[in-house]
PDB file of N, CA, C and O in Angstrom, chain B, residues numbered from 101:
ATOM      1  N   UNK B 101      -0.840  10.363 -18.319  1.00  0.00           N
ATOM      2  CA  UNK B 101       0.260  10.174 -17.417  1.00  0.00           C
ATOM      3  C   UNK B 101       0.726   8.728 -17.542  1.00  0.00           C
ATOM      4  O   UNK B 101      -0.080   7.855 -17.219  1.00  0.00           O
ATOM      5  N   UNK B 102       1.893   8.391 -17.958  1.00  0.00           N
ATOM      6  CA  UNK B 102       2.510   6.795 -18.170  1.00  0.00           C
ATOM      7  C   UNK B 102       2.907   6.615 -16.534  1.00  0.00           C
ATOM      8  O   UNK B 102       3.243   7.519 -15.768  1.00  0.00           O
ATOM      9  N   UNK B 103       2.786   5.366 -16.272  1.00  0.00           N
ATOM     10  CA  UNK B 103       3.055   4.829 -14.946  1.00  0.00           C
ATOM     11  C   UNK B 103       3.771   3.652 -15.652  1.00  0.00           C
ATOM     12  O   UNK B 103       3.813   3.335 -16.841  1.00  0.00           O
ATOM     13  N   UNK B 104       4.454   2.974 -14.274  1.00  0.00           N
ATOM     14  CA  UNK B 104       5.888   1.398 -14.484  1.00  0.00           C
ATOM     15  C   UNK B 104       4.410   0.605 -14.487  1.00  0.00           C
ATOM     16  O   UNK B 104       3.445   0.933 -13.797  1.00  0.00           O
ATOM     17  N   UNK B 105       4.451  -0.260 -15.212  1.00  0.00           N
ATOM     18  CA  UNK B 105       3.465  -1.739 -15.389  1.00  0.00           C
ATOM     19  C   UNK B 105       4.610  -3.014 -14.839  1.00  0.00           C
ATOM     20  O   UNK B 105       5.803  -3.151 -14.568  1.00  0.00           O
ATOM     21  N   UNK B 106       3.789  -3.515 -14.873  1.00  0.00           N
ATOM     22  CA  UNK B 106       4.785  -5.035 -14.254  1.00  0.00           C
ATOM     23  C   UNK B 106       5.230  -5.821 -14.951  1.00  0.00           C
ATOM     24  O   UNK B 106       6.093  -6.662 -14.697  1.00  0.00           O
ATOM     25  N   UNK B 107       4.490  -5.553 -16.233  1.00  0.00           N
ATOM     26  CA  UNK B 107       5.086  -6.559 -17.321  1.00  0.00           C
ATOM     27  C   UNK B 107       6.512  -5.850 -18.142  1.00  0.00           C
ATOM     28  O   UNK B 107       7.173  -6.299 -19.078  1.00  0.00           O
ATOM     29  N   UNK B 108       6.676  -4.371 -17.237  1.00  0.00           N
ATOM     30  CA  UNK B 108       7.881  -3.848 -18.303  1.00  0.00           C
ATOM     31  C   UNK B 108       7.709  -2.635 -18.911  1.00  0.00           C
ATOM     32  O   UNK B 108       8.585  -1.823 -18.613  1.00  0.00           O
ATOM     33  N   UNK B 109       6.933  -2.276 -19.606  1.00  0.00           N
ATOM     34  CA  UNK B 109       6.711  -1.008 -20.094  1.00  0.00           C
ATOM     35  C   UNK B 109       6.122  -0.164 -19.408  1.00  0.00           C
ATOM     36  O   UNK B 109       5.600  -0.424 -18.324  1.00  0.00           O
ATOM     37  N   UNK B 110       6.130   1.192 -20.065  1.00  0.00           N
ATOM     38  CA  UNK B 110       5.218   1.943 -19.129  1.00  0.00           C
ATOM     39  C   UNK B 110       3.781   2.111 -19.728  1.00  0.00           C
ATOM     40  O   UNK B 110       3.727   2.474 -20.903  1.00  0.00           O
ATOM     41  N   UNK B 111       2.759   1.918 -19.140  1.00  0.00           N
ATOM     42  CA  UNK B 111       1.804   2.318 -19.698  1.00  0.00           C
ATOM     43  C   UNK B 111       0.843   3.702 -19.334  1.00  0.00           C
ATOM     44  O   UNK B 111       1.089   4.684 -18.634  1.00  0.00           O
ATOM     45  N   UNK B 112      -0.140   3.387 -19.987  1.00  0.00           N
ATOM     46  CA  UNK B 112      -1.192   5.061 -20.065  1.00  0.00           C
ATOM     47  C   UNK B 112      -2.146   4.446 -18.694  1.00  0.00           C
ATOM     48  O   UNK B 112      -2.757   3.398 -18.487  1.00  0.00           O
ATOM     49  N   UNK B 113      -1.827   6.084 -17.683  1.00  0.00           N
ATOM     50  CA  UNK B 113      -2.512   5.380 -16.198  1.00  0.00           C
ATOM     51  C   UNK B 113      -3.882   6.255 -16.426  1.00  0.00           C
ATOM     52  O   UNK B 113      -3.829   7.342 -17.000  1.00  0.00           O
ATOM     53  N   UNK B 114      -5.267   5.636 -15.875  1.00  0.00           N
ATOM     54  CA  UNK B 114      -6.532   5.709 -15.675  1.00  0.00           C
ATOM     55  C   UNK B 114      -6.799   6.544 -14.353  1.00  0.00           C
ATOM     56  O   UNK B 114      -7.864   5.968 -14.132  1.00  0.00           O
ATOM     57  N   UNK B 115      -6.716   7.280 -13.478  1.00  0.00           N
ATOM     58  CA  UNK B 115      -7.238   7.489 -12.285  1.00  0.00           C
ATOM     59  C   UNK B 115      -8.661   8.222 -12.066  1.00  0.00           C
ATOM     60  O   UNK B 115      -8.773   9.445 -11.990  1.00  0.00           O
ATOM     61  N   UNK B 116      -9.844   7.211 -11.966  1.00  0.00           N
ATOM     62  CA  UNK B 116     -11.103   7.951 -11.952  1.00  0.00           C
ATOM     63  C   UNK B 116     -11.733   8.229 -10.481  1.00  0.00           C
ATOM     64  O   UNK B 116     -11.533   7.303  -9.695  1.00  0.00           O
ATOM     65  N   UNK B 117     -12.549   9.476  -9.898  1.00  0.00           N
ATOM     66  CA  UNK B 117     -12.180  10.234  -8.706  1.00  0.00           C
ATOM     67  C   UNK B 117     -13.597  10.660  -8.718  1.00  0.00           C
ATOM     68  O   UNK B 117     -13.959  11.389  -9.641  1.00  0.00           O
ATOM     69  N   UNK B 118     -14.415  10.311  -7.842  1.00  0.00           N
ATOM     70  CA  UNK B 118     -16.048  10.528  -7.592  1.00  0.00           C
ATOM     71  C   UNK B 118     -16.432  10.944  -6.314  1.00  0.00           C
ATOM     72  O   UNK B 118     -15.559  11.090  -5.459  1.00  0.00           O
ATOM     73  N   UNK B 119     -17.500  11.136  -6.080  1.00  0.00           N
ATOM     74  CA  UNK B 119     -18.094  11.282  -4.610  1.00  0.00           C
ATOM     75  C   UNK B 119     -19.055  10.657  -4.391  1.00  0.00           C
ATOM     76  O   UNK B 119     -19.782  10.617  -5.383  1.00  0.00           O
ATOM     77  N   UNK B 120     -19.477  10.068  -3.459  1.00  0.00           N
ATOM     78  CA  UNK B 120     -20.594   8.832  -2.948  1.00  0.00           C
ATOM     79  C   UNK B 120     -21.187   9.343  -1.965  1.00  0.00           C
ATOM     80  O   UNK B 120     -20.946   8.521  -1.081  1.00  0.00           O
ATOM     81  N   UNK B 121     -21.949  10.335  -1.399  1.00  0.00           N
ATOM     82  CA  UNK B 121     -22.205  10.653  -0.380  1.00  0.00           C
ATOM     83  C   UNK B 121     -21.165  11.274   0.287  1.00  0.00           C
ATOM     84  O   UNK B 121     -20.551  12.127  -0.354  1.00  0.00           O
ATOM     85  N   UNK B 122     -20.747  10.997   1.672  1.00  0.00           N
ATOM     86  CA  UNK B 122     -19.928  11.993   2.112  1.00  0.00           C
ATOM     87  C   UNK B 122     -18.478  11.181   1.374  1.00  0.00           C
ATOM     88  O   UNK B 122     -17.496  11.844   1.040  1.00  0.00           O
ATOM     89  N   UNK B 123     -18.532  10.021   1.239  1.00  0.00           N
ATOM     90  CA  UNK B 123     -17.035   9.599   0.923  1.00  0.00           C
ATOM     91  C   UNK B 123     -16.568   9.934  -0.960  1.00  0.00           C
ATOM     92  O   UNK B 123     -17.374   9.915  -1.891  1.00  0.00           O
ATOM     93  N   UNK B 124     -15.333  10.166  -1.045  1.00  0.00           N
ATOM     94  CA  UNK B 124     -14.909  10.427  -2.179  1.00  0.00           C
ATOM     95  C   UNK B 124     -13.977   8.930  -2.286  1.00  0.00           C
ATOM     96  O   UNK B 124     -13.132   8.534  -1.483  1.00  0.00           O
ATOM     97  N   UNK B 125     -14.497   8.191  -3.701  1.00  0.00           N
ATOM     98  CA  UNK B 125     -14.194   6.444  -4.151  1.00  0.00           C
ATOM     99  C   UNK B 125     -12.849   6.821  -5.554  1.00  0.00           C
ATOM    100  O   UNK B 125     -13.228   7.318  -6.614  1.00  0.00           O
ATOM    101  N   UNK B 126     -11.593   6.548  -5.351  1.00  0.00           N
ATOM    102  CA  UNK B 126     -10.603   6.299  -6.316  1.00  0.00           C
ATOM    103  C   UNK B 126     -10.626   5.262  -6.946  1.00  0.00           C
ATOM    104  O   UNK B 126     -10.803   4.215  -6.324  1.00  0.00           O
ATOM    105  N   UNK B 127     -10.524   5.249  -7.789  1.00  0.00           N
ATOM    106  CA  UNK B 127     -10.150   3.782  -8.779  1.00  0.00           C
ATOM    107  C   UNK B 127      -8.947   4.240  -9.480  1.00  0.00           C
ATOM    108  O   UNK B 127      -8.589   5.398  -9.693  1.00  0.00           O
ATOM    109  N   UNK B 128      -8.265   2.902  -9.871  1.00  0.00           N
ATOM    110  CA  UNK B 128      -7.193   2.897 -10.875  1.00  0.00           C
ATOM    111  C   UNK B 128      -7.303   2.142 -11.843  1.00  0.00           C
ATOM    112  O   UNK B 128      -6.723   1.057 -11.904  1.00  0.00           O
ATOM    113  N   UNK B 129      -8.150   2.657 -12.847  1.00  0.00           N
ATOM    114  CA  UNK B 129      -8.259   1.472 -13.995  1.00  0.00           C
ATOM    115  C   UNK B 129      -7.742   0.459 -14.321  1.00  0.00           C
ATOM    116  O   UNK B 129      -8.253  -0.660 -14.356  1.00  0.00           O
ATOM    117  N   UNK B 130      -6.142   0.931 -14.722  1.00  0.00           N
ATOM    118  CA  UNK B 130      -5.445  -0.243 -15.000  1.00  0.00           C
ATOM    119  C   UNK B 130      -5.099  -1.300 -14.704  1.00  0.00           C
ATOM    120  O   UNK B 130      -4.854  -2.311 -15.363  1.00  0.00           O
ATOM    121  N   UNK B 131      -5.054  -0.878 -12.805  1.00  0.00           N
ATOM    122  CA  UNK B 131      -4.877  -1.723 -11.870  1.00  0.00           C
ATOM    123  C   UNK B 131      -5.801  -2.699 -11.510  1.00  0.00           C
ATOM    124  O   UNK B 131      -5.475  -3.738 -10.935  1.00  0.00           O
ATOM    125  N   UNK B 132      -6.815  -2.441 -11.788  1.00  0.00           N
ATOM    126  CA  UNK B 132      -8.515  -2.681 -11.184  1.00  0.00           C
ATOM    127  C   UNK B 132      -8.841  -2.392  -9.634  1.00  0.00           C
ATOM    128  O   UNK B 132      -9.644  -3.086  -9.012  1.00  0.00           O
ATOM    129  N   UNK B 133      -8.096  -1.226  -9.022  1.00  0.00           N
ATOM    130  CA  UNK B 133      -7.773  -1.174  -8.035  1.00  0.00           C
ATOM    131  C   UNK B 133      -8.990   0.041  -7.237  1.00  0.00           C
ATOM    132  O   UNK B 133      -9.048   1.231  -7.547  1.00  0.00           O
ATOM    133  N   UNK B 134      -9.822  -0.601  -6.236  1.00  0.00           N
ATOM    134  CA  UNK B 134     -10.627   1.125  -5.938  1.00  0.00           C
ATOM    135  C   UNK B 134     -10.835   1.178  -4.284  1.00  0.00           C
ATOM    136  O   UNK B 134     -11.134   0.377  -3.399  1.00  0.00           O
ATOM    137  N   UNK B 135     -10.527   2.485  -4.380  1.00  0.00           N
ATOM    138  CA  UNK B 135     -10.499   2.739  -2.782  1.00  0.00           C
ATOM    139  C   UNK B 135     -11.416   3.957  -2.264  1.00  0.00           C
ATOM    140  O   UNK B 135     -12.075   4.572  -3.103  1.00  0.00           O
ATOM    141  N   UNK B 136     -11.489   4.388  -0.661  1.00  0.00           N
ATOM    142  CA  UNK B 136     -12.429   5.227  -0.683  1.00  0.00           C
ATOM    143  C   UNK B 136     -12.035   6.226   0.787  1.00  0.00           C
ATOM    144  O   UNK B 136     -11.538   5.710   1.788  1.00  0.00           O
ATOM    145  N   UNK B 137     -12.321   7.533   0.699  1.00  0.00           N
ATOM    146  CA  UNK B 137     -11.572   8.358   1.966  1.00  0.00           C
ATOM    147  C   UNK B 137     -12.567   9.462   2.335  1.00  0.00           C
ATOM    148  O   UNK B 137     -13.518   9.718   1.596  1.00  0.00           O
ATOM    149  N   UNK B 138     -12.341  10.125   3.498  1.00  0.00           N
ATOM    150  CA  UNK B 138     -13.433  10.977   3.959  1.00  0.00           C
ATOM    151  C   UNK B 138     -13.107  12.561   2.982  1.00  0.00           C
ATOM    152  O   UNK B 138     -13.936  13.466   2.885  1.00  0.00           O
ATOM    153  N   UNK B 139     -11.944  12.573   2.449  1.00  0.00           N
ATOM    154  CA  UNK B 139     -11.427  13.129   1.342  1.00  0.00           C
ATOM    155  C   UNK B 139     -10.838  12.978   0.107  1.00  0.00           C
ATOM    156  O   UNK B 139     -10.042  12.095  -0.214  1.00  0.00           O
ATOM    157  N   UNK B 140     -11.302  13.961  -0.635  1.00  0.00           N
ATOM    158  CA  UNK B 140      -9.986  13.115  -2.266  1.00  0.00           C
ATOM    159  C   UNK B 140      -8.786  13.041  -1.647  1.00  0.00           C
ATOM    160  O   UNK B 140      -7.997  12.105  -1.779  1.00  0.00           O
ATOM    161  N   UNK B 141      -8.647  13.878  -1.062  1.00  0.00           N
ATOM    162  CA  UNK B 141      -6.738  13.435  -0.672  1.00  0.00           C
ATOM    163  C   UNK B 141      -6.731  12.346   0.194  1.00  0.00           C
ATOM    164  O   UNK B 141      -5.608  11.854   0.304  1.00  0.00           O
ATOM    165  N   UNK B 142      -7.641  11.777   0.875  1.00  0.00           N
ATOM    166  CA  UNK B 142      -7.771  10.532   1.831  1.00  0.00           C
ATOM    167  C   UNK B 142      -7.880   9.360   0.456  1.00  0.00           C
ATOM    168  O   UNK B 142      -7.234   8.356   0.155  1.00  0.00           O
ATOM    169  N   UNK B 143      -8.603   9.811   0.075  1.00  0.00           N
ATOM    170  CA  UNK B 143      -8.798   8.582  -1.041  1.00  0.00           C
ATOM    171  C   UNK B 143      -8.127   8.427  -2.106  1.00  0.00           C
ATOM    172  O   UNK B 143      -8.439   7.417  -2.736  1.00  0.00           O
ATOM    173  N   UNK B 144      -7.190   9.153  -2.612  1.00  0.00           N
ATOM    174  CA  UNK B 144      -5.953   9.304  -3.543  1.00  0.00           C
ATOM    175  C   UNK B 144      -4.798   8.510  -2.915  1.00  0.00           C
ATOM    176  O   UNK B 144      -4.123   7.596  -3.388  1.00  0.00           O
ATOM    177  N   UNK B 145      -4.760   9.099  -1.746  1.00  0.00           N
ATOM    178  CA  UNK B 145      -3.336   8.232  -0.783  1.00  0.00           C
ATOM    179  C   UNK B 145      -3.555   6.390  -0.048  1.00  0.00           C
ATOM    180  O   UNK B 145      -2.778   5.519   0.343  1.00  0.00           O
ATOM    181  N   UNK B 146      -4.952   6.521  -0.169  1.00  0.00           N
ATOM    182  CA  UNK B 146      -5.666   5.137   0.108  1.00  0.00           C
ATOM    183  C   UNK B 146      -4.991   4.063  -1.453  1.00  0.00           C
ATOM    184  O   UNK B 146      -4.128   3.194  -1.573  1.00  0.00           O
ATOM    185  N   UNK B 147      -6.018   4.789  -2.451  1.00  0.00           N
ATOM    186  CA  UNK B 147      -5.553   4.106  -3.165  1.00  0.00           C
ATOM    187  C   UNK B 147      -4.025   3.802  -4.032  1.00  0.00           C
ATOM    188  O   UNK B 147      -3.826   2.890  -4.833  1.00  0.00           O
ATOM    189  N   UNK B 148      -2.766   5.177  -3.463  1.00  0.00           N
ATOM    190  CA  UNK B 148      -1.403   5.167  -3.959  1.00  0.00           C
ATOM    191  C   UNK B 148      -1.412   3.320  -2.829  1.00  0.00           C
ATOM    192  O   UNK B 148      -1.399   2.339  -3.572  1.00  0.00           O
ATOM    193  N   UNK B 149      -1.427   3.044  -1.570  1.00  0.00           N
ATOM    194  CA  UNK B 149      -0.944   2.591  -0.875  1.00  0.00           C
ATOM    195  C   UNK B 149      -2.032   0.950  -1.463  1.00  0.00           C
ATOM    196  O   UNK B 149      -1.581  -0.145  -1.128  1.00  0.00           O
ATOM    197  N   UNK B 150      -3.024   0.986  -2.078  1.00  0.00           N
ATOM    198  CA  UNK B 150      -3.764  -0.253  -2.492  1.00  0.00           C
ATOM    199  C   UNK B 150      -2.930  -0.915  -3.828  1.00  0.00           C
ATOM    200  O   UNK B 150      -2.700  -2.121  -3.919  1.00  0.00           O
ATOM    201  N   UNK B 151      -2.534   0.060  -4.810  1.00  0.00           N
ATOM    202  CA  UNK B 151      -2.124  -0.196  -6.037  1.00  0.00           C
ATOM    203  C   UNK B 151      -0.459  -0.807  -5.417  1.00  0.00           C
ATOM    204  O   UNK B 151       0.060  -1.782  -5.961  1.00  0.00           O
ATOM    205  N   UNK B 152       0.028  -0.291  -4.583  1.00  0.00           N
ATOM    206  CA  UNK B 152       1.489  -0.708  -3.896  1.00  0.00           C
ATOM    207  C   UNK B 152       1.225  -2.250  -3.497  1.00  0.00           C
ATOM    208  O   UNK B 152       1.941  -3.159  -3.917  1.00  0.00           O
ATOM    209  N   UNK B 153      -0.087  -2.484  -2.482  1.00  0.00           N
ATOM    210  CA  UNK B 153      -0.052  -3.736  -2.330  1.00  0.00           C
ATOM    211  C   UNK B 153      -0.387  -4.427  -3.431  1.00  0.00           C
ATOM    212  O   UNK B 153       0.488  -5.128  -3.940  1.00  0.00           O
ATOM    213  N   UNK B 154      -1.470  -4.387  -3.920  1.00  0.00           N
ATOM    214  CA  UNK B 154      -1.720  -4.864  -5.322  1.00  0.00           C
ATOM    215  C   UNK B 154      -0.559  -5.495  -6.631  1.00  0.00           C
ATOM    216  O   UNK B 154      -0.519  -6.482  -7.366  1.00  0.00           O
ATOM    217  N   UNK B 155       0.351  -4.184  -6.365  1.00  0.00           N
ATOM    218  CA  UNK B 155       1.536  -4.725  -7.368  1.00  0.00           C
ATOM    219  C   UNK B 155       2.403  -5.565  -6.595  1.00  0.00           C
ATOM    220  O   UNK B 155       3.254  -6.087  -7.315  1.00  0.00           O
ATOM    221  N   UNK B 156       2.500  -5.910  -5.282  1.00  0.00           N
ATOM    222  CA  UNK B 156       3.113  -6.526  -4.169  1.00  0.00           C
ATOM    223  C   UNK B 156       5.049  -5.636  -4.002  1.00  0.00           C
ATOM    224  O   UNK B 156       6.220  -6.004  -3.901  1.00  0.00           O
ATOM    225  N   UNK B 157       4.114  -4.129  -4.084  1.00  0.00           N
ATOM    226  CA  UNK B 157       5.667  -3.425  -3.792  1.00  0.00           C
ATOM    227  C   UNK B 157       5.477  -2.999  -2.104  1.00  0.00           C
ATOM    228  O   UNK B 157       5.982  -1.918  -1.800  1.00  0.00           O
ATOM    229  N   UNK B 158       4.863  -3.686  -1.123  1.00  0.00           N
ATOM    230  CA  UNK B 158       4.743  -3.022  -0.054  1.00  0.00           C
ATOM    231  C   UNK B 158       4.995  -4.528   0.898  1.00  0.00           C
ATOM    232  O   UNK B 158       4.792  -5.631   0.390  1.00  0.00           O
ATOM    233  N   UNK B 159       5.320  -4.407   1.895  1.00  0.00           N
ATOM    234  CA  UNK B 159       5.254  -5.770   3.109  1.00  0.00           C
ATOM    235  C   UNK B 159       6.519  -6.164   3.412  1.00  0.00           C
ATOM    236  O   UNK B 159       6.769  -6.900   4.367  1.00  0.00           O
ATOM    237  N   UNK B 160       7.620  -5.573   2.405  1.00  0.00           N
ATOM    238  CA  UNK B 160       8.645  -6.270   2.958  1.00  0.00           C
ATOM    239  C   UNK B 160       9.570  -6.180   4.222  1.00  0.00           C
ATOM    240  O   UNK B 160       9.060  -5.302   4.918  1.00  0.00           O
ATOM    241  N   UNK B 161      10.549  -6.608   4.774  1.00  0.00           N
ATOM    242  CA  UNK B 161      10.870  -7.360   6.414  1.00  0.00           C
ATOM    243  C   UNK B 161      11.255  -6.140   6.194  1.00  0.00           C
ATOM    244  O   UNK B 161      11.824  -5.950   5.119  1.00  0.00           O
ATOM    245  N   UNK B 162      11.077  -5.030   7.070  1.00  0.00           N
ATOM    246  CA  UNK B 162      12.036  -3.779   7.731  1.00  0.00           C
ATOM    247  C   UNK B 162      13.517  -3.979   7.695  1.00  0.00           C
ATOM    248  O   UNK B 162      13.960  -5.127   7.661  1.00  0.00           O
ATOM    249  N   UNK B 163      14.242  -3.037   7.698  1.00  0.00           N
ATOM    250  CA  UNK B 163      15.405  -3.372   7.667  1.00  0.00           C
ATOM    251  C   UNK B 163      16.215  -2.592   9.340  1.00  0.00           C
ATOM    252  O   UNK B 163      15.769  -1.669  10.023  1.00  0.00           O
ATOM    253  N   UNK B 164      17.704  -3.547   9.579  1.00  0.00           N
ATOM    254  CA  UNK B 164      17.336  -2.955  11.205  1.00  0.00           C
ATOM    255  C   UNK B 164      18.132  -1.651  11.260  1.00  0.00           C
ATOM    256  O   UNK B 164      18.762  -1.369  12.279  1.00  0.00           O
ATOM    257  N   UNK B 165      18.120  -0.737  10.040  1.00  0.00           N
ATOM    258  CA  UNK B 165      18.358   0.852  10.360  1.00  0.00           C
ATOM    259  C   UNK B 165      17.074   1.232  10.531  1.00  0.00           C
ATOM    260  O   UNK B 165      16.909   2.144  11.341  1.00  0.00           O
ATOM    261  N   UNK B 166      16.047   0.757   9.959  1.00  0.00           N
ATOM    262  CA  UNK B 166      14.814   1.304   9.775  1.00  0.00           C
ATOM    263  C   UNK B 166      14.233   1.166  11.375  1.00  0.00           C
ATOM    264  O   UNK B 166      13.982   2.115  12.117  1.00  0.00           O
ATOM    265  N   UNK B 167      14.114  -0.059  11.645  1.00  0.00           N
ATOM    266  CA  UNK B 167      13.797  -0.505  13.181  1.00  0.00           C
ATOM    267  C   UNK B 167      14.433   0.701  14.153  1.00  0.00           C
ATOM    268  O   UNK B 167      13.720   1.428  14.845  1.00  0.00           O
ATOM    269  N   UNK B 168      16.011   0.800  14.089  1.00  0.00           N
ATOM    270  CA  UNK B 168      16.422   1.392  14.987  1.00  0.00           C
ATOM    271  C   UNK B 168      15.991   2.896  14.540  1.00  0.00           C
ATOM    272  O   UNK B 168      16.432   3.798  15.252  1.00  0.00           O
ATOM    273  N   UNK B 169      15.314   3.195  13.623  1.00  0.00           N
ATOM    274  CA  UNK B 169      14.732   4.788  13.166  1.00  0.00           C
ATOM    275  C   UNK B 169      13.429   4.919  14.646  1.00  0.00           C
ATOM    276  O   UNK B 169      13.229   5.881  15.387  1.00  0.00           O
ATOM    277  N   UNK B 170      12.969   3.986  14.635  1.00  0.00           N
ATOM    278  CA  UNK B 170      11.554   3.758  15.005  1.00  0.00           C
ATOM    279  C   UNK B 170      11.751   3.588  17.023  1.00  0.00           C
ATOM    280  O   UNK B 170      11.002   3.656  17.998  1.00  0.00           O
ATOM    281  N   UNK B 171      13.184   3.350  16.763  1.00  0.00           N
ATOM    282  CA  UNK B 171      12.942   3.150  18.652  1.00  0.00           C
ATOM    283  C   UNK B 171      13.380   1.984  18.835  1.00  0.00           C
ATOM    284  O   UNK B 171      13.733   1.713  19.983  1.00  0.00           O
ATOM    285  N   UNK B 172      13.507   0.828  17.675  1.00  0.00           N
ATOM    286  CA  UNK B 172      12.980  -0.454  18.297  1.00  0.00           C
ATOM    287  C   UNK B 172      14.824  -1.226  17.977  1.00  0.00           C
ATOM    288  O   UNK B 172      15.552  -0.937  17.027  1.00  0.00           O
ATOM    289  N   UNK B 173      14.993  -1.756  18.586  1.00  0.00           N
ATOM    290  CA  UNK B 173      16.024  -2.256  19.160  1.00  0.00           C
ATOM    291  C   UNK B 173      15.697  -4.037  18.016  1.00  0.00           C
ATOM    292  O   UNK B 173      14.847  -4.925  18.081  1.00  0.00           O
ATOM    293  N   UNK B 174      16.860  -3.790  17.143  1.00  0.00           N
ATOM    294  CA  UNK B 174      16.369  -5.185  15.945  1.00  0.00           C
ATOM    295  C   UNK B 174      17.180  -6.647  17.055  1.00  0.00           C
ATOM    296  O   UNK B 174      16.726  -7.764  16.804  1.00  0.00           O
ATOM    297  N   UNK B 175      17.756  -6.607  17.636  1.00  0.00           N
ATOM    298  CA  UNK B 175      17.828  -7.722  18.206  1.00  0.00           C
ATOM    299  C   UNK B 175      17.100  -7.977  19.040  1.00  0.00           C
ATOM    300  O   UNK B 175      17.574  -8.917  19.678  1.00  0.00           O
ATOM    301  N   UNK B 176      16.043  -7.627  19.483  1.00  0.00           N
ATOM    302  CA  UNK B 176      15.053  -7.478  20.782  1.00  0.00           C
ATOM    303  C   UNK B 176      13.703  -7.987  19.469  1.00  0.00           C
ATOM    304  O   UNK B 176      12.660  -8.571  19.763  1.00  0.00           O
ATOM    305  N   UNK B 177      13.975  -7.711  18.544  1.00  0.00           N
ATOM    306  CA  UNK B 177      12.728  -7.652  17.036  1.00  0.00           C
ATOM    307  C   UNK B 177      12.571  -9.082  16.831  1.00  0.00           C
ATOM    308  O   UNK B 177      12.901  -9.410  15.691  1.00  0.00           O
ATOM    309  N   UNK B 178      12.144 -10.109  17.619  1.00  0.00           N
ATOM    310  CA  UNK B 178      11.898 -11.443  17.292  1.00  0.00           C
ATOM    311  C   UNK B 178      10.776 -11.891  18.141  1.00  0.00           C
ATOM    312  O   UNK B 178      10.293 -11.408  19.165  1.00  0.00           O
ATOM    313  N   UNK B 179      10.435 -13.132  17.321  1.00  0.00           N
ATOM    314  CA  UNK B 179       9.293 -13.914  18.444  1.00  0.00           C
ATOM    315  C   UNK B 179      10.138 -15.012  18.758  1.00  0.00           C
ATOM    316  O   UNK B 179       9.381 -15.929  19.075  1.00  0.00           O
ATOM    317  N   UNK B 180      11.403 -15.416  18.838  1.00  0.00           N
ATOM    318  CA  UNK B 180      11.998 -16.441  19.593  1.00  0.00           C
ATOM    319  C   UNK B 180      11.484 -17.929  19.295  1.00  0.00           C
ATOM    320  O   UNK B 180      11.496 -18.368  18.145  1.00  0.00           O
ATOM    321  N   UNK B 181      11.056 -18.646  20.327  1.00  0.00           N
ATOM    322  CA  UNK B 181      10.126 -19.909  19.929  1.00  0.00           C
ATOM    323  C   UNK B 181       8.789 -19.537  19.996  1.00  0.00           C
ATOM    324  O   UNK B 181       8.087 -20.537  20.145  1.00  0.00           O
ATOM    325  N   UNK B 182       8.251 -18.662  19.954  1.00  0.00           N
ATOM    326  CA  UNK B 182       7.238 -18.335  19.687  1.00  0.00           C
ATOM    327  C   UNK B 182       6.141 -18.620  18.485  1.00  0.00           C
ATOM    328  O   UNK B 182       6.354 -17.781  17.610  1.00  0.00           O
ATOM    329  N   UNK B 183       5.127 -19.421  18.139  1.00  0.00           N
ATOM    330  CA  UNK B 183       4.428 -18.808  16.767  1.00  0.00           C
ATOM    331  C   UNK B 183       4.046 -17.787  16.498  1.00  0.00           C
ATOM    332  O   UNK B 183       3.471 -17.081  17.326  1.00  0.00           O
ATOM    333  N   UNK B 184       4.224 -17.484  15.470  1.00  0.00           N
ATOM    334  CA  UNK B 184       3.865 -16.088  15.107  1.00  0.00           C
ATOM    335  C   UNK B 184       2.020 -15.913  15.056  1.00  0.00           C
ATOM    336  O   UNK B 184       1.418 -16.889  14.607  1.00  0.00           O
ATOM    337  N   UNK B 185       1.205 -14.725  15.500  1.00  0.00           N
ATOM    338  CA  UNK B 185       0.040 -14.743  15.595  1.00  0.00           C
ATOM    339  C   UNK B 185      -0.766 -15.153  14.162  1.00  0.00           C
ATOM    340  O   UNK B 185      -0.445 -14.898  13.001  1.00  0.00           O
ATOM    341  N   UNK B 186      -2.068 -15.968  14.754  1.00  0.00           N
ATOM    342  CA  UNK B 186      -2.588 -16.354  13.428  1.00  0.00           C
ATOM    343  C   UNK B 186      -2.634 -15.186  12.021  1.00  0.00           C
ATOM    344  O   UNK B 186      -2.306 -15.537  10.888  1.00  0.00           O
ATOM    345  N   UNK B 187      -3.071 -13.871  12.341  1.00  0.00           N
ATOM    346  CA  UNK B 187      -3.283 -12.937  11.856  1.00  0.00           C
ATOM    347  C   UNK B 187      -1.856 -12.425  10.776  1.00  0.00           C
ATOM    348  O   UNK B 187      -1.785 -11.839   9.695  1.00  0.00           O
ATOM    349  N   UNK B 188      -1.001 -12.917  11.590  1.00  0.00           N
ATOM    350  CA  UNK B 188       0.583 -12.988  10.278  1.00  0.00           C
ATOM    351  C   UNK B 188       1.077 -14.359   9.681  1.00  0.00           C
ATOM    352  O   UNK B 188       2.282 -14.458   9.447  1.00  0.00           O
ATOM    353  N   UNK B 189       0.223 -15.454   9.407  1.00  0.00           N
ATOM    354  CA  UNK B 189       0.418 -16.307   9.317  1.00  0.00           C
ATOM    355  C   UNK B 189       0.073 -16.621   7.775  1.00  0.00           C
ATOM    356  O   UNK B 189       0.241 -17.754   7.324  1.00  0.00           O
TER     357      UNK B 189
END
């Protein structure tokens, strides 16, 4: 299965899929990426969402259709003079 690489091409993707006791452990070779779920499908979707951060395709600022999808009112969506908590820092 070829997957997008970051350098540009596509390359040949690795996905190796085990059991450890009760947990089932994903890896993504290529990526060097490994994750682990109380199911393969827990641990398949663990690691789609590790290889996302990993390639840094995940974190970015919401956008305010998305906000207003969610309930949340984007002009109300600030910390003002606030610092932001250490934990997003």
């Amino acid at each position: 299965m070829a997957s997008p690489s970051s350098d540009g091409p596509a390359r040949e993707a690795e996905i190796r899929l085990w059991r450890e006791g009760d947990r089932w452990v994903a890896t993504d070779v290529g990526a060097g990426v490994t994750t682990q779920g109380r199911s393969r499908t827990d641990a398949l979707e663990n690691l789609d969402d590790a290889v996302a951060v990993h390639e840094d395709s995940r974190g970015r600022e919401s956008t305010d259709e998305e906000l207003r999808e969610y309930g949340i009112d984007p002009a109300d969506n600030s910390t003002g003079d606030r610092d932001s908590p250490d934990v997003l820092v």
